[in-house]
C-alpha positions as CSV (number, residue, x, y, z in Angstrom):
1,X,-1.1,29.1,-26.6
2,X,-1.6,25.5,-26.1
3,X,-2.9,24.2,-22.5
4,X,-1.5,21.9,-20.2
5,X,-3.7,18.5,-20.1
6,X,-5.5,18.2,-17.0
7,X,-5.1,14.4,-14.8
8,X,-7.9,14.3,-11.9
9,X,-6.9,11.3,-8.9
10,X,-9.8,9.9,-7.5
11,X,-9.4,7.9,-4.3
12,X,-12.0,7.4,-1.1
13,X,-9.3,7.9,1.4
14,X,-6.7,10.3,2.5
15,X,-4.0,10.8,0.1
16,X,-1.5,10.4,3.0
17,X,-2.1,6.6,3.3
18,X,-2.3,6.3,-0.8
19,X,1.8,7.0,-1.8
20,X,0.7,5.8,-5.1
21,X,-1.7,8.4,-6.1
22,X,1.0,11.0,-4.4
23,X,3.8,9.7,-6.6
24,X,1.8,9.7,-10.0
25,X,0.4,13.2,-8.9
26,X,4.3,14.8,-8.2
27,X,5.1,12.5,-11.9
28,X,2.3,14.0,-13.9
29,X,3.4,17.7,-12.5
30,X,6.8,17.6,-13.4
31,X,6.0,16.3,-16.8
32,X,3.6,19.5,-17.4
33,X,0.7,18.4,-16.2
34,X,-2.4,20.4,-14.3
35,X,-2.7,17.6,-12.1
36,X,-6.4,18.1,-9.5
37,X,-7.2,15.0,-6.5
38,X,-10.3,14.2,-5.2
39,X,-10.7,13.0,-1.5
40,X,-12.2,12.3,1.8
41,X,-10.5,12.5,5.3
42,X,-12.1,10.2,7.5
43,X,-8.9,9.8,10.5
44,X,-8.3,13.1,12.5
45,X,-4.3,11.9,13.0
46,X,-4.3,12.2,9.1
47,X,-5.4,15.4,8.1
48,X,-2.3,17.7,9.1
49,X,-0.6,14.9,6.6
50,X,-2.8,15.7,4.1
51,X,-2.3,19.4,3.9
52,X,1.6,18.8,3.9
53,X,1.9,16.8,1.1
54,X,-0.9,19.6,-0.8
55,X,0.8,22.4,0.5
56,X,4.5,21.5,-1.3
57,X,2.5,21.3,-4.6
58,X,0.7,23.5,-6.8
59,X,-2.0,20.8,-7.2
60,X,-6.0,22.4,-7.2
61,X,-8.1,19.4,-5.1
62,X,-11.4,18.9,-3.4
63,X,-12.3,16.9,0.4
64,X,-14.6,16.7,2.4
65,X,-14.1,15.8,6.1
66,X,-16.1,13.4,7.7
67,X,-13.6,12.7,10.5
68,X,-15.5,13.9,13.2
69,X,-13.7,16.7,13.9
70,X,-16.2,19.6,14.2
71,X,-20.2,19.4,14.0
72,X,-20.1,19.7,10.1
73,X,-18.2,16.4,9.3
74,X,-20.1,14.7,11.7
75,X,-23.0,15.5,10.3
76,X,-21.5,14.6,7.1
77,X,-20.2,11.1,8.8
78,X,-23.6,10.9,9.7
79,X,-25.6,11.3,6.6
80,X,-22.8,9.3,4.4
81,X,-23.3,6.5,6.8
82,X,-27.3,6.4,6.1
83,X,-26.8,6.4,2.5
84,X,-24.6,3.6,2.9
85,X,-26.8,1.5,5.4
86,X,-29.3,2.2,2.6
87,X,-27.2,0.7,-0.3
88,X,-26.5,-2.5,2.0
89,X,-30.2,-2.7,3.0
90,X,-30.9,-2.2,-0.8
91,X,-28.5,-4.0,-2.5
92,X,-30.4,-4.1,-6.2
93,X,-30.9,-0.4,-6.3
94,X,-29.2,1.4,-8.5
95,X,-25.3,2.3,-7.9
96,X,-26.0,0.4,-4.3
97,X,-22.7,-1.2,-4.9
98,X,-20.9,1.6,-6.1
99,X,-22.1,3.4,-2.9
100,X,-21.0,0.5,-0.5
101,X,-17.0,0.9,-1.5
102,X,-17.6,4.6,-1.4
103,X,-20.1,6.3,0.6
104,X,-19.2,9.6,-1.1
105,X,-19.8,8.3,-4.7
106,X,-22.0,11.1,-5.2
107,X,-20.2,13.8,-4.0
108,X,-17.1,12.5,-6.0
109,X,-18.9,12.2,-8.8
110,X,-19.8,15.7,-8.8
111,X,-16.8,17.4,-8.2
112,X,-15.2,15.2,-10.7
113,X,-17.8,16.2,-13.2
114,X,-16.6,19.8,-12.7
115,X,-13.1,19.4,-12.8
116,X,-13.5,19.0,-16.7
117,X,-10.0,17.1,-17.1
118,X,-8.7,15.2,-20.0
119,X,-7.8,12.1,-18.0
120,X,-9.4,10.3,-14.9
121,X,-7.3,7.8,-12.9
122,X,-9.5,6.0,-10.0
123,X,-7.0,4.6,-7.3
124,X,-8.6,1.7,-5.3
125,X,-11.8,0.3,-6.2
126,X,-14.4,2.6,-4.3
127,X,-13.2,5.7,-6.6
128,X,-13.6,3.0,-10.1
129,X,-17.2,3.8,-10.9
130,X,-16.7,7.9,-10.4
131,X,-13.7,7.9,-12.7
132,X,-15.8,5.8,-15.0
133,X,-18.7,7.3,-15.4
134,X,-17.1,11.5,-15.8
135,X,-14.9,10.2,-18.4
136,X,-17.5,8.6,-20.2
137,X,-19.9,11.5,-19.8
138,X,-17.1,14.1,-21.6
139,X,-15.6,11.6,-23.7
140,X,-12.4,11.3,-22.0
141,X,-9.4,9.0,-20.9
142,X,-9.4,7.0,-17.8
143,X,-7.1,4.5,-15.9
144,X,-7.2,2.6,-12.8
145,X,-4.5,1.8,-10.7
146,X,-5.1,-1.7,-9.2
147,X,-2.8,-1.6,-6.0
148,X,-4.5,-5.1,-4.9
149,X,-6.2,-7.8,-6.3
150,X,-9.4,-6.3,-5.5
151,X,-12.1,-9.2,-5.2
152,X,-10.0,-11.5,-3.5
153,X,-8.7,-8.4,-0.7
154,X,-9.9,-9.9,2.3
155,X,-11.4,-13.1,1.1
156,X,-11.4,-16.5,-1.3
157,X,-15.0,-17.3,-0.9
158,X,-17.0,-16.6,-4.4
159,X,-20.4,-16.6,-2.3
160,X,-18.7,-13.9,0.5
161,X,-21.0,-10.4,-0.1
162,X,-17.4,-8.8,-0.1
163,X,-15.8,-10.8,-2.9
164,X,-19.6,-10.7,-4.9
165,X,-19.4,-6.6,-4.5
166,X,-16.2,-6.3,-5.3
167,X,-15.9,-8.7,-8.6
168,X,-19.4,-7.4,-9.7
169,X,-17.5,-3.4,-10.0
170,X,-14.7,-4.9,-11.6
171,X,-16.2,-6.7,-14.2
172,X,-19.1,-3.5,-14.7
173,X,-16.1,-1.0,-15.3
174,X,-12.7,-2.9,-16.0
175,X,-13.1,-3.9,-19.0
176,X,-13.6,-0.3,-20.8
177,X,-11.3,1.8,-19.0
178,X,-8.6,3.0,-21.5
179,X,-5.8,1.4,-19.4
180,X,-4.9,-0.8,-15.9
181,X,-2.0,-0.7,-14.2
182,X,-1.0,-3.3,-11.3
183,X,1.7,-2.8,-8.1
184,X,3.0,-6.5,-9.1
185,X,3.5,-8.7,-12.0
186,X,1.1,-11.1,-10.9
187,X,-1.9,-8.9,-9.6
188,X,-1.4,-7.4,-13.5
189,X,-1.7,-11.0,-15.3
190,X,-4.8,-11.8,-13.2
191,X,-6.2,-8.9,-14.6
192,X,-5.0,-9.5,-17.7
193,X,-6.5,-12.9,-17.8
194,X,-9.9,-11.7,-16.5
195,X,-10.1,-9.2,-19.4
196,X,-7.9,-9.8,-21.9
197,X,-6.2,-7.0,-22.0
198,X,-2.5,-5.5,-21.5
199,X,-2.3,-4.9,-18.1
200,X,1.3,-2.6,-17.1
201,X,3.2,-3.6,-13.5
202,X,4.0,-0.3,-11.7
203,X,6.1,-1.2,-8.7
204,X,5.4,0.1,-5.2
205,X,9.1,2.0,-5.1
206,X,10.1,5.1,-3.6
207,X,12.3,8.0,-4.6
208,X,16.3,7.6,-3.9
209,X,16.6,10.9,-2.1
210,X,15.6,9.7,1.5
211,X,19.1,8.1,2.6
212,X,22.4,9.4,0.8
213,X,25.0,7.9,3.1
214,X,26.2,4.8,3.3
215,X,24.4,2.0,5.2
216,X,26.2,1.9,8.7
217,X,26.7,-1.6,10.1
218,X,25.4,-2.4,13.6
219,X,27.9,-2.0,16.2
220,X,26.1,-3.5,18.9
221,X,25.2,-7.5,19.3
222,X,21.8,-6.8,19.6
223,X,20.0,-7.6,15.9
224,X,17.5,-5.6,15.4
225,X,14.2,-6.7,13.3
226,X,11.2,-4.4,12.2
227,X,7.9,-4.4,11.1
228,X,5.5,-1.6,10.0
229,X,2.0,-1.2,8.6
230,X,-0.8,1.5,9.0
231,X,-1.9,-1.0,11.4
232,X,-0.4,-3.5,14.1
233,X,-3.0,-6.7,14.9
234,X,-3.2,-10.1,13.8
235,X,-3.4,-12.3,10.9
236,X,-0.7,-10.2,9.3
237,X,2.0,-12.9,9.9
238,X,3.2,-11.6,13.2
239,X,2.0,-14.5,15.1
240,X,4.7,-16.8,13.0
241,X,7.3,-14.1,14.0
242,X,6.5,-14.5,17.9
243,X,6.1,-17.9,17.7
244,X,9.9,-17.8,16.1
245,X,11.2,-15.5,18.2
246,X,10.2,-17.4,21.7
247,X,12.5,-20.4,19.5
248,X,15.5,-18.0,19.7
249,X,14.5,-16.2,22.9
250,X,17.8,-16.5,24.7
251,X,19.4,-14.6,21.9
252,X,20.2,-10.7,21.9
253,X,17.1,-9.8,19.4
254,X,14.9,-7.2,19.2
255,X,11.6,-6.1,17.6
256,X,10.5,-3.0,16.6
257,X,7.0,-2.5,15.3
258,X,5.5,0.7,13.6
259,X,1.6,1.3,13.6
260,X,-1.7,2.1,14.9
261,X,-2.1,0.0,18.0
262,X,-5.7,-0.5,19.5
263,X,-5.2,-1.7,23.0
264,X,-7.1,-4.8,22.0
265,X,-4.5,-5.4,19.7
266,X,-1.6,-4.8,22.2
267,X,-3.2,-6.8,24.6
268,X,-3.5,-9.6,21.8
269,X,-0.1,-9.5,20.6
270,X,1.6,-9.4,24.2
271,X,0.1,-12.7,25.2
272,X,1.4,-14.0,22.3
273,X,5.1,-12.9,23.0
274,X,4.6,-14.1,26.6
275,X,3.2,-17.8,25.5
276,X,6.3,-17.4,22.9
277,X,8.7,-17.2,26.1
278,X,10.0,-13.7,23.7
279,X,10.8,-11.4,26.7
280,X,8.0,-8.3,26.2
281,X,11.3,-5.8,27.4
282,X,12.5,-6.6,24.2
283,X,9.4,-5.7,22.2
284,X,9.4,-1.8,20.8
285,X,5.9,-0.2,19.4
286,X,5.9,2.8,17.9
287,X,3.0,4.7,16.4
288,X,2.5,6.1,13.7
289,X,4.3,8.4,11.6
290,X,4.4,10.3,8.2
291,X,5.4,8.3,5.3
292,X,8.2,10.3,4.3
293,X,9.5,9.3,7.5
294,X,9.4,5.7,7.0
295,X,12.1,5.0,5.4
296,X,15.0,7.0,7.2
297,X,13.4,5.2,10.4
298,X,13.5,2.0,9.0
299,X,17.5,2.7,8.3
300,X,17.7,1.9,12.0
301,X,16.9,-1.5,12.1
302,X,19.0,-4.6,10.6
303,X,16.2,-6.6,9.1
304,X,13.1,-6.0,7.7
305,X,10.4,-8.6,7.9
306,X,8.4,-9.3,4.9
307,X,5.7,-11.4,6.8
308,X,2.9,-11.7,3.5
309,X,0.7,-14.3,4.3
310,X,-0.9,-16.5,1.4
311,X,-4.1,-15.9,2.3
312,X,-6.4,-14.4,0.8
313,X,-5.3,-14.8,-2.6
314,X,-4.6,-11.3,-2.9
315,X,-1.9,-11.5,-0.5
316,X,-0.2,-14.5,-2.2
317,X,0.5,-12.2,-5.3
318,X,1.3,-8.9,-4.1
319,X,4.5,-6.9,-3.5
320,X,3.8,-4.8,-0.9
321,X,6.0,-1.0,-0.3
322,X,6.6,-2.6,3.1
323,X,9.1,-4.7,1.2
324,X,10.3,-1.5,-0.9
325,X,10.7,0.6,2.4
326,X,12.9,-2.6,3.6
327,X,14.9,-2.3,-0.1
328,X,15.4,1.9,0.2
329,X,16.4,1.8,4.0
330,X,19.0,-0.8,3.7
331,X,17.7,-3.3,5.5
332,X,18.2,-7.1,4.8
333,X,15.2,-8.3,4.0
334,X,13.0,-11.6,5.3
335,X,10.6,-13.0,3.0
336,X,7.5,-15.1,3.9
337,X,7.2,-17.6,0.7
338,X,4.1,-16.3,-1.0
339,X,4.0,-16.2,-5.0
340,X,5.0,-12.7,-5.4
341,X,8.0,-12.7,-2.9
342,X,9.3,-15.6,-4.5
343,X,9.3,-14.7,-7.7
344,X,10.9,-11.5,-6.6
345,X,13.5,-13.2,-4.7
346,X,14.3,-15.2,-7.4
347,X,15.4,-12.0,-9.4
348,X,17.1,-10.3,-6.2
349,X,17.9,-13.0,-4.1
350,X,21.4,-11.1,-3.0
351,X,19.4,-8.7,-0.7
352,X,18.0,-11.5,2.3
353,X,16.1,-15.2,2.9
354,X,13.2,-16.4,2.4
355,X,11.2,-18.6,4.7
356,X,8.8,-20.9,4.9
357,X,5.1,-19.4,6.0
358,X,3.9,-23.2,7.7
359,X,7.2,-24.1,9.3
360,X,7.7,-21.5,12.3
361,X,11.5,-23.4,12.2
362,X,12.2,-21.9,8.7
363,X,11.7,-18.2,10.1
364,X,13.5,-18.9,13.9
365,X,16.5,-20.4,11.5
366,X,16.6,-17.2,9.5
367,X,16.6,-15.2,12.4
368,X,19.8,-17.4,14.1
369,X,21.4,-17.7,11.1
370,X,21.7,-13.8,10.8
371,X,22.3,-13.3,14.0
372,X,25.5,-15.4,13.8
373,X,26.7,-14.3,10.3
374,X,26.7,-10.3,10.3
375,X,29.2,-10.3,7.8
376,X,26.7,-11.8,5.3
377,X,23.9,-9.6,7.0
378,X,26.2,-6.1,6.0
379,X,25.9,-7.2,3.1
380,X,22.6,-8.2,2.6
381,X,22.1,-4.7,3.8
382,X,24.7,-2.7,1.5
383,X,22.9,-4.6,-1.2
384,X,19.5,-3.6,-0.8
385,X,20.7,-0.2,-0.2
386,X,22.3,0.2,-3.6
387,X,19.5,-1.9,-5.4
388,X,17.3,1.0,-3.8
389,X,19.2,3.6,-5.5
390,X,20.5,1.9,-8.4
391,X,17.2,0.0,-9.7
392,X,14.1,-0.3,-7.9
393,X,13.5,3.9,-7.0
394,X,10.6,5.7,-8.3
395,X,12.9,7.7,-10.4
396,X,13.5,4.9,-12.6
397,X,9.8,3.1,-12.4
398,X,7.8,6.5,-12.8
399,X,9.5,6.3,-16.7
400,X,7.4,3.1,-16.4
401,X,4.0,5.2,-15.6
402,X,4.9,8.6,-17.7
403,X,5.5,6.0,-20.9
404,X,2.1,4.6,-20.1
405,X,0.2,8.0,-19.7
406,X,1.7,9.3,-22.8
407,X,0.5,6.5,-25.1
408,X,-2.7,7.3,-24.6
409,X,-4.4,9.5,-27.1
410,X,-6.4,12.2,-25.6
């Protein structure tokens, strides 16, 4: 009796804030699969959303908690956080790097080394070297899923320590791993250029399944915009939505935001609405909640706000599943004019406007012109809605990743 082949997932996170990983994981199943993920848990608000998404599957895994929930994974926090203190204090020693982006490299790599699977698939950068190194030892397949453009995440400065770490994994491991893929068609051509090799666009989509009715048009004058992210703060282009919003103040709009808030950042982002002139009554946070729950939330709102900034360069060329989550709810969608969004908008340009990220005009002119055409706004919506279920759904792009896994020879 032939065996299923075996797929481990390696990230350094919590699998509920990586959907990618999740999605492959429920792909690779239903195609016959043994699929095992390999994890930490670091955020005390996540791990009941771990254990749901691992308790609908049939997937084997291994954690470990260092979230400071008990004595145990705060003496784990505790210990990781030396080793890693060490690595930065050491930068030259061996695998220093490799420990920086993942403080459990280690303990990854040991679990992975047991797993004995037939294919490794690292997902982010910190899990890269781990994947690596337990495929090579047994002679097996593995992948990397490049969400970002990794050594240009949070800077553009060559001589930064973050863009020197990051670059110097990359171009240690990249460039023998049986296969990349990219979550946009330009973060896969830089990679492509950097190693010469075919690099395959895997879209940040969802499944079709969340909304089945109908987009239901606003009945109320109010226009409502939102924003999500794991986190609400600055320099994610919210300051250019204030700033637009105080323009257009005395109309009926409202904002809804969906995050983590420090108070820090709520403090921050309030001055900013009150400097706008943006009455603060008219300003909704909400915190976080599950990712399955995004979407249907999101179905509430009119307009989704694509707010990419263009830098660092990273940012310039992604496609973010903010802008998917927009698509599936039904939401017309505002784009901030970075690379990526415009050559998206280019090929769906019936589903919302773009803008301009240096003229605050461009966005306040967006906002007016919506809020004074809602027959083009319904169907701005009703168009995303059915270009969610029609085209862009993980049903249709996992084909994309299952065609990719099965060309590989094991």
């Amino acid at each position: 009796m032939l065996m299923n082949k075996k797929v481990c997932l390696i990230t350094p996170g919590h699998i509920a804030t990586d959907p990618r990983l999740v999605k492959e994981a429920i792909a690779l199943s239903k195609n016959g699969y043994d699929v095992h993920i390999i994890f930490s848990q670091y955020m005390q608000y996540l791990l009941v959303e771990d254990f749901k998404i691992l308790n609908k599957q049939s997937w084997t895994y291994d954690c470990i908690n260092w979230s400071n929930q008990n004595l145990l994974s705060k003496t784990i926090r505790l210990f990781s956080g030396v080793i890693q203190k060490l690595a930065i204090k050491f930068p030259s020693f061996s695998l220093s790097y490799e420990i920086i982006l993942n403080r459990h490299f280690y303990w990854q790599y040991k679990r992975a080394t047991k797993c004995k699977a037939d294919i490794y698939i690292a997902h982010n950068l910190g899990a890269l070297s781990v994947a690596y190194k337990v495929a090579k030892k047994y002679n097996k397949v593995v992948g990397f899923d490049a969400e970002d453009f990794h050594r240009n995440e949070t800077t553009d400065d060559f001589n930064n320590r973050d863009f020197i770490i990051k670059s110097t994994i990359e171009d240690k491991y990249l460039p023998y791993v049986n296969y990349i893929s990219a979550a946009s068609p330009l973060i896969a051509k830089e990679y492509e250029r950097l190693y010469k090799i075919k690099v395959t666009s895997i879209l940040n989509v969802f499944p079709n399944t969340f909304l089945k009715n109908e987009v239901k048009g606003n009945k109320t004058k109010t226009l409502n915009l939102f924003w999500f992210s794991q986190t609400i703060g600055r320099g994610r282009g919210l300051e250019m939505v204030i700033s637009s919003l105080g323009i257009v103040k005395d109309l009926d709009i409202s904002i809804h935001l969906l995050g983590e808030l420090s108070e820090g950042e709520r403090k921050y982002l309030n001055e900013l609405f009150f400097e706008s002139g943006f009455p603060i009554a008219k300003v909704c946070y909400y915190p976080s909640i599950p990712s399955d729950e995004v979407i249907p939330f999101a179905s509430n709102f009119d307009i989704g706000l694509a707010t990419e900034i263009s830098v660092p360069y990273n940012r310039n060329i992604c496609l973010t599943n903010k802008l998917f989550t927009y698509i599936q709810a039904g939401n017309a969608v505002v784009y901030s004019d970075t690379l990526a969004q415009k050559g998206f908008m280019n090929q769906y340009h019936e589903i919302g406007l773009m803008y301009s990220n240096d003229k605050i005009h461009s966005l306040s002119n967006l906002i007016s012109f919506y809020y004074f055409n809602r027959e083009i706004l319904e169907i701005h919506k009703k168009n995303a809605q059915q270009l969610g279920q029609k085209k862009l759904n993980w049903e249709i792009e996992q084909l994309n990743f299952m065609d990719l896994i099965k060309s590989i020879h094991f």
